[in-house]
C-alpha positions as CSV (number, residue, x, y, z in Angstrom):
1,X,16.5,16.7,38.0
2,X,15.7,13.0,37.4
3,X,14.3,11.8,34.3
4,X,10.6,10.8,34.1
5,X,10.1,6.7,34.0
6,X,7.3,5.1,32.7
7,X,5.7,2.0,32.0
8,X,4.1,1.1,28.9
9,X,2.3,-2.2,27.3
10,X,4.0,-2.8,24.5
11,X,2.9,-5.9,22.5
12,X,1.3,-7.4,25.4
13,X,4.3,-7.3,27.9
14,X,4.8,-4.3,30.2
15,X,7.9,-2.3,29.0
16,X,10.0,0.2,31.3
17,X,10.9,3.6,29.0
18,X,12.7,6.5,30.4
19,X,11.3,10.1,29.0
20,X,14.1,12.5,28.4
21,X,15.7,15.2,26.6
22,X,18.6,13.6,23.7
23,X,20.9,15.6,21.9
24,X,19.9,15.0,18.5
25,X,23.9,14.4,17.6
26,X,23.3,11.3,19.8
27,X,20.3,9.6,17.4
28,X,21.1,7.7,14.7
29,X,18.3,7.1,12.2
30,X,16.4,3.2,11.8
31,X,18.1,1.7,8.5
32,X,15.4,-0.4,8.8
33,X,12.9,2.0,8.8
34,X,9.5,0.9,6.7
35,X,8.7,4.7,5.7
36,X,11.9,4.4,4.0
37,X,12.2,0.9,2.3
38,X,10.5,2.3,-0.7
39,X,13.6,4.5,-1.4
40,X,16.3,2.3,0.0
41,X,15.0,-0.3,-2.1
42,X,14.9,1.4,-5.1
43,X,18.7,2.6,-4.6
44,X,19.9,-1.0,-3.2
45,X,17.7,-3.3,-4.9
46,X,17.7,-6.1,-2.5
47,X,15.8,-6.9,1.1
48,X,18.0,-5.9,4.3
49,X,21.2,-6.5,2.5
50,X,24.2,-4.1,2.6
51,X,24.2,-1.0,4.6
52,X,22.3,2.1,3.4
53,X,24.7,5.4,4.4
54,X,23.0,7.7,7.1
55,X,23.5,10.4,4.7
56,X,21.4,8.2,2.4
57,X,18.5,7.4,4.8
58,X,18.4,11.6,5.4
59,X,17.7,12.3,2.2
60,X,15.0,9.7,2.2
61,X,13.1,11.2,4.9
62,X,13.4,14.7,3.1
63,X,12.1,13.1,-0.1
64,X,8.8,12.0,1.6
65,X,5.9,14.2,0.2
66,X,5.0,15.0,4.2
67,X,8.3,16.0,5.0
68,X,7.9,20.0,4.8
69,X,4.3,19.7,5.6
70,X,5.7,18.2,9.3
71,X,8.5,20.8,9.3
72,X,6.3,23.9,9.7
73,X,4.2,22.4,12.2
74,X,7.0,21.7,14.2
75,X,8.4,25.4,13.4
76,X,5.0,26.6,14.4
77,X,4.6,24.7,17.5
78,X,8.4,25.5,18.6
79,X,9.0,21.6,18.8
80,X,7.5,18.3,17.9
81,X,4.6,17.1,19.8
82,X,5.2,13.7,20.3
83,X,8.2,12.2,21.5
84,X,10.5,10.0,19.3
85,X,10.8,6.5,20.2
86,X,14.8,5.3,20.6
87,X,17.0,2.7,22.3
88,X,20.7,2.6,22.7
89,X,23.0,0.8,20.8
90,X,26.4,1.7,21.4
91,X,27.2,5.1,22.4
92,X,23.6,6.6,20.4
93,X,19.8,6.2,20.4
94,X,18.6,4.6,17.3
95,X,15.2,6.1,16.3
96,X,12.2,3.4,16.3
97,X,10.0,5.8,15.7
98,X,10.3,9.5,14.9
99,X,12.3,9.8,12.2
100,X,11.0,12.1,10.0
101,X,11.2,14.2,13.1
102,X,14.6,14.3,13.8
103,X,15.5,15.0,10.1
104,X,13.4,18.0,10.5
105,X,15.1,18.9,13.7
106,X,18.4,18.8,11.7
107,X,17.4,20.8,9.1
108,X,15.9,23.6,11.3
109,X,18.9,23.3,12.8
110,X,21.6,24.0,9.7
111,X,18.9,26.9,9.3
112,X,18.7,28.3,12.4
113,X,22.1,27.8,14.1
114,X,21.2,30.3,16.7
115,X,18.1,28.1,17.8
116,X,18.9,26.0,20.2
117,X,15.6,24.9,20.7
118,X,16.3,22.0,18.4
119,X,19.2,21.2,19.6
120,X,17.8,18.5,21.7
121,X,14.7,16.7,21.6
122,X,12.0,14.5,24.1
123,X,12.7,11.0,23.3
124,X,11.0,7.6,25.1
125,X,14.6,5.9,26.0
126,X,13.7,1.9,25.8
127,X,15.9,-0.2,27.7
128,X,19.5,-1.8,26.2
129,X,19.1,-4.5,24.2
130,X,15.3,-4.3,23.8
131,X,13.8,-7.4,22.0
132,X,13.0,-7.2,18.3
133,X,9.4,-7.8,18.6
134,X,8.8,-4.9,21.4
135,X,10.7,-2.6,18.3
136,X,7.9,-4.2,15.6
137,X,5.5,-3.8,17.9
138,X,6.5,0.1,18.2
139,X,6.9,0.3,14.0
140,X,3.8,-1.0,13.5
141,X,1.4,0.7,15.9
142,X,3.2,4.1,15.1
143,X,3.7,3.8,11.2
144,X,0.1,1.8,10.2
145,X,-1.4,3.6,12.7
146,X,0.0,7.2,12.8
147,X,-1.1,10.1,11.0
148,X,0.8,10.0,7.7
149,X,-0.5,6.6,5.5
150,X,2.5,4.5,4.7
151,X,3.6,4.2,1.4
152,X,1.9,0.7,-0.1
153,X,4.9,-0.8,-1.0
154,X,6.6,0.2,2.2
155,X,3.5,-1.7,4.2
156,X,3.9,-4.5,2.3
157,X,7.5,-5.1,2.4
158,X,7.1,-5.0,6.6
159,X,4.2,-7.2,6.6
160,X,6.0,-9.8,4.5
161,X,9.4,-9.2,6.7
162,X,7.7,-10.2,10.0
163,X,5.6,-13.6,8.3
164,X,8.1,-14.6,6.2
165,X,11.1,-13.6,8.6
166,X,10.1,-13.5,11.6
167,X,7.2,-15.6,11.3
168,X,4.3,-13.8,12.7
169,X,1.5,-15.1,11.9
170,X,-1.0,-14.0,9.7
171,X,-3.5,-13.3,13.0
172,X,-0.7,-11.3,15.1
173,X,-0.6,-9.3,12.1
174,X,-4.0,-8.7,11.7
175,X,-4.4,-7.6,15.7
176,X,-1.4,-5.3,15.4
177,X,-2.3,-3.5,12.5
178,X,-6.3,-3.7,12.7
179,X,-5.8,-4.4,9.0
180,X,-8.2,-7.2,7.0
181,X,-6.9,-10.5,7.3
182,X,-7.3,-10.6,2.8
183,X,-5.5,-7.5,2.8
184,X,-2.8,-8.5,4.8
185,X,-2.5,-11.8,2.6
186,X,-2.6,-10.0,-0.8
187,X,0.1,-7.7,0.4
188,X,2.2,-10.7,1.6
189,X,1.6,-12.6,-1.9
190,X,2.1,-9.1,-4.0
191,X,5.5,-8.1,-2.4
192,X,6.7,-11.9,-2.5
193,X,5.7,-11.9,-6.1
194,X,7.6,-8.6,-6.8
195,X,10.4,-9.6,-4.7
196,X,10.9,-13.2,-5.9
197,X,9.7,-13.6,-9.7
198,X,9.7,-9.8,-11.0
199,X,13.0,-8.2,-9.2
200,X,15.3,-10.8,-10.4
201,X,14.6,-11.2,-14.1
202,X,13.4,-7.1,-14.6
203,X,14.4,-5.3,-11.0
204,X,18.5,-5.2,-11.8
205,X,17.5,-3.6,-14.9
206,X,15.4,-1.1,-13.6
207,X,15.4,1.0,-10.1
208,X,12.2,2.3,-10.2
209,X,10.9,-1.3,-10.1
210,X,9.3,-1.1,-6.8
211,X,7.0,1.7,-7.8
212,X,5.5,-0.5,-9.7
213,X,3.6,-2.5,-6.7
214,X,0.2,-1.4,-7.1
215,X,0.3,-3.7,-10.5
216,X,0.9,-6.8,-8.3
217,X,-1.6,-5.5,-5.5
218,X,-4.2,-5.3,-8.5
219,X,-3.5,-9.1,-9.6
220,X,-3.6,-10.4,-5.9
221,X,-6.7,-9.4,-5.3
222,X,-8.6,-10.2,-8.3
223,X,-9.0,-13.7,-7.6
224,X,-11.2,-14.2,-10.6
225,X,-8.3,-13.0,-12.9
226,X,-6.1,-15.4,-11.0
227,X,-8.4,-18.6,-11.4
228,X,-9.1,-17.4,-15.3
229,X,-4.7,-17.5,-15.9
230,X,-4.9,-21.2,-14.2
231,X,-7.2,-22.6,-16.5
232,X,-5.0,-20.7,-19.2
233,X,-1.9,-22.4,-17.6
234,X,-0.7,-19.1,-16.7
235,X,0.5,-18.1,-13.7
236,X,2.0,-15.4,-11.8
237,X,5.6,-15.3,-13.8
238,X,3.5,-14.8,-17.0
239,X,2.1,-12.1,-15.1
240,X,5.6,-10.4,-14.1
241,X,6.9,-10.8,-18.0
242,X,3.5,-8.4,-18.9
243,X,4.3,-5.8,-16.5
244,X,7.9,-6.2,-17.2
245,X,7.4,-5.8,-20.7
246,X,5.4,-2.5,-20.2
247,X,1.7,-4.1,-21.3
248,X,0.2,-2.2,-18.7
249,X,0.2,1.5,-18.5
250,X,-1.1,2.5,-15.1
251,X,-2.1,-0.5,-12.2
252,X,-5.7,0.1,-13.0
253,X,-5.1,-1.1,-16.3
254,X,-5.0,-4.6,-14.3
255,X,-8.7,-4.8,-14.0
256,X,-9.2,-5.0,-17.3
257,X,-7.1,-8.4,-18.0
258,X,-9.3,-10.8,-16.4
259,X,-12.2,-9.3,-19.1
260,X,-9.4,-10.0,-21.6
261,X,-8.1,-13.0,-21.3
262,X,-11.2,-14.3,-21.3
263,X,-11.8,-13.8,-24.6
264,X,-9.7,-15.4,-27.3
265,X,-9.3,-13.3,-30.3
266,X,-9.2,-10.1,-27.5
267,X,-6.2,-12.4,-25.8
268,X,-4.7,-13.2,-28.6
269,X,-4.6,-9.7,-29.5
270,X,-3.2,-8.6,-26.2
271,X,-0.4,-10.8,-26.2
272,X,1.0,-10.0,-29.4
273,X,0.1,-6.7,-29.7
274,X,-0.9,-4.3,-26.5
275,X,-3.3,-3.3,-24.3
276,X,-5.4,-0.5,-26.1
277,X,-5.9,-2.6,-29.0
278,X,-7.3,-5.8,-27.1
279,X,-9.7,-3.1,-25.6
280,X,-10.8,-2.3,-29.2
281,X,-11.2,-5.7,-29.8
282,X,-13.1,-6.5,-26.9
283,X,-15.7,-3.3,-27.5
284,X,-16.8,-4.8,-31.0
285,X,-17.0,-8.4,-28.9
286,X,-18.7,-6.5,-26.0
287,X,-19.7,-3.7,-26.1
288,X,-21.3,-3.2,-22.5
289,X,-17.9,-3.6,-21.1
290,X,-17.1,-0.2,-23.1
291,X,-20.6,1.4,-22.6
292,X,-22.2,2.3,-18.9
293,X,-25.3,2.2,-20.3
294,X,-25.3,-0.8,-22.6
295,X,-24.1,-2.6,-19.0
296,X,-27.0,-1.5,-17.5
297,X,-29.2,-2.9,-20.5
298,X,-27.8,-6.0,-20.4
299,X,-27.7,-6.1,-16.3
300,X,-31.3,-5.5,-16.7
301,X,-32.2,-7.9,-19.5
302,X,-30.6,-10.7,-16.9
303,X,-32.4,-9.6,-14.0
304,X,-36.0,-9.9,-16.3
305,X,-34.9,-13.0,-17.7
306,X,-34.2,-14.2,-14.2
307,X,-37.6,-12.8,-12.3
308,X,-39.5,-15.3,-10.7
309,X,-42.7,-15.6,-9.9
310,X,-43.9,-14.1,-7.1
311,X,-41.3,-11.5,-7.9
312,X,-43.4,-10.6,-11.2
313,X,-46.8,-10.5,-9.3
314,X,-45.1,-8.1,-7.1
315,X,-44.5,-6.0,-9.7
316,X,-48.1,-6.1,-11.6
317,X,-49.8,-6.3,-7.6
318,X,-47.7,-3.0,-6.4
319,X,-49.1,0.4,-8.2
320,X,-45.9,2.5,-8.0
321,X,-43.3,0.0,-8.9
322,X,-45.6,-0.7,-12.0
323,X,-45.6,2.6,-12.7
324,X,-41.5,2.8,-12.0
325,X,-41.6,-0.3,-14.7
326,X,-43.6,1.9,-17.6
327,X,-41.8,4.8,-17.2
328,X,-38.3,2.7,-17.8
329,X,-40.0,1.1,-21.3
330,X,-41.2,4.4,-22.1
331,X,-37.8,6.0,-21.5
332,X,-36.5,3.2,-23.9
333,X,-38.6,3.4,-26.1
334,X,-37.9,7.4,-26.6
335,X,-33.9,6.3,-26.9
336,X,-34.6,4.0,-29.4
337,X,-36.7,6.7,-31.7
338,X,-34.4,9.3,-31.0
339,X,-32.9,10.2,-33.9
């Protein structure tokens, strides 16, 4: 019986696929796989360089927090859903997409010897030799748009491969991943941050370096906290020696430098001494950055002092918003009395 050929747009082009059964001894998983850069990475410590062991790239795909979620819904449904995308290199199928699959298929497998249900596996054969952007194409659509989010680091690191390597630009990218042209920058800028100022001086020293992303995601995309460091003179390396000095605890932590640095006894503070205690420092400063409703006191004593006219008659012409307006002083008045 012959195999089932189809045609498919792929990236704009029309691409020929054949749908069959493979013998999952036959697939070899993608080494350049983005659901596992975030582990390769953190075991190689450098971008598409050396070979990463199938073995290696296995356990990668177990250690993904979706991993045994996936493999009882195969088990459940007696097979995956959806086939895996593969071409042939040699004499296997390298999986495009689908790779989490077949390590589940494996591991059922070494389970369940007997079941020879998993012994093979529906597949979308690609022609030999297919070009590299019909394989990005396929990466992209199926990993940014599939139903497990990518890691952020792992979306990042792609994005930045095809601009910087394969120099897609920065609208491709946004029309193949339906992603926000800003996001897409800051994830660009973030990784090429990590990858060229922080992994060199702190990364050799330290594996789990590249869990550390969401810090450099936070500074990209506070473009006020980037244009207060310039008129500081500081710049992104200063940036790298903080988190690589372990200012910050967690990536939200981030948010509050801008409110920091902007003060100088509270920087001052920070950089010779730590986080928590600039925070201190910046609560006796200001205290409605420490106090929800002291922000709201001070939000409101701008919006008064910035009223104009025919705003103000509004409020005296209109008999419920006045009313809204004596309640608010009566309420304040109450919280100031309160003892």
């Amino acid at each position: 019986m012959g195999h089932e050929k189809i045609t498919i747009p792929v990236g704009g082009k029309r691409v020929d696929a054949v749908l069959r059964e493979v013998d999952i001894g036959k697939l070899k998983y993608d080494e350049f796989n983005p659901r596992i850069s975030l582990a390769r990475d953190s075991h190689m410590g450098a971008l598409y360089k050396d070979t990463f062991p199938q073995s290696q790239l296995e356990l990668a795909l177990k250690g993904s927090a979706s991993f045994y979620e996936l493999k009882m819904s195969i088990l459940k449904g007696g097979g995956a859903m959806n086939p895996l995308w593969v071409y042939p290199e040699k004499n296997y199928f390298v999986v495009i997409e689908g790779n989490t699959r077949l390590a589940v298929y494996r591991e059922i497998l070494k389970e369940e010897s007997t079941n020879l249900v998993f012994e093979k596996v529906n597949c979308y054969v690609l022609p030999y030799k297919i070009p590299e952007e019909v394989k990005n194409f396929i990466r992209v659509t199926a990993h940014l748009h599939g139903q497990e989010d990518w890691d952020k680091y792992e979306q990042a690191k792609y994005l930045y491969v095809l601009y910087e390597k394969q120099d897609y630009p920065i609208s491709m990218l946004a029309d193949m991943t339906k992603l926000k042209r800003d996001d897409i920058e800051q994830d660009i800028e973030a990784y090429k941050i990590m990858n060229d100022q922080f992994y060199p001086k702190y990364g050799k020293y330290d594996r789990s370096f590249v869990h550390r992303f969401s810090y450099f995601k936070e500074y990209t995309k506070d473009r006020k906290l980037k244009k207060v460091m310039e008129n500081l003179k500081m710049d992104s390396k200063k940036f790298c020696d903080w988190v690589g000095s372990g200012k910050f605890v967690r990536a939200q932590d981030v948010r509050k430098l801008r409110d920091i640095l902007s003060e100088k006894k509270t920087r001052e503070v920070f950089i010779k001494k730590d986080l928590e205690q600039a925070l201190e420092e910046l609560r006796n400063i200001k205290p409605e950055k420490s106090s929800k409703i002291l922000k709201l006191v001070y939000e409101l004593k701008d919006c008064i002092k910035n009223l104009k006219v025919a705003e103000i008659d509004e409020l005296r012409s209109d008999r419920r918003k006045s009313k809204m307006i004596k309640e608010i002083c009566d309420d304040l008045g109450d919280l100031v009395r309160r003892k």
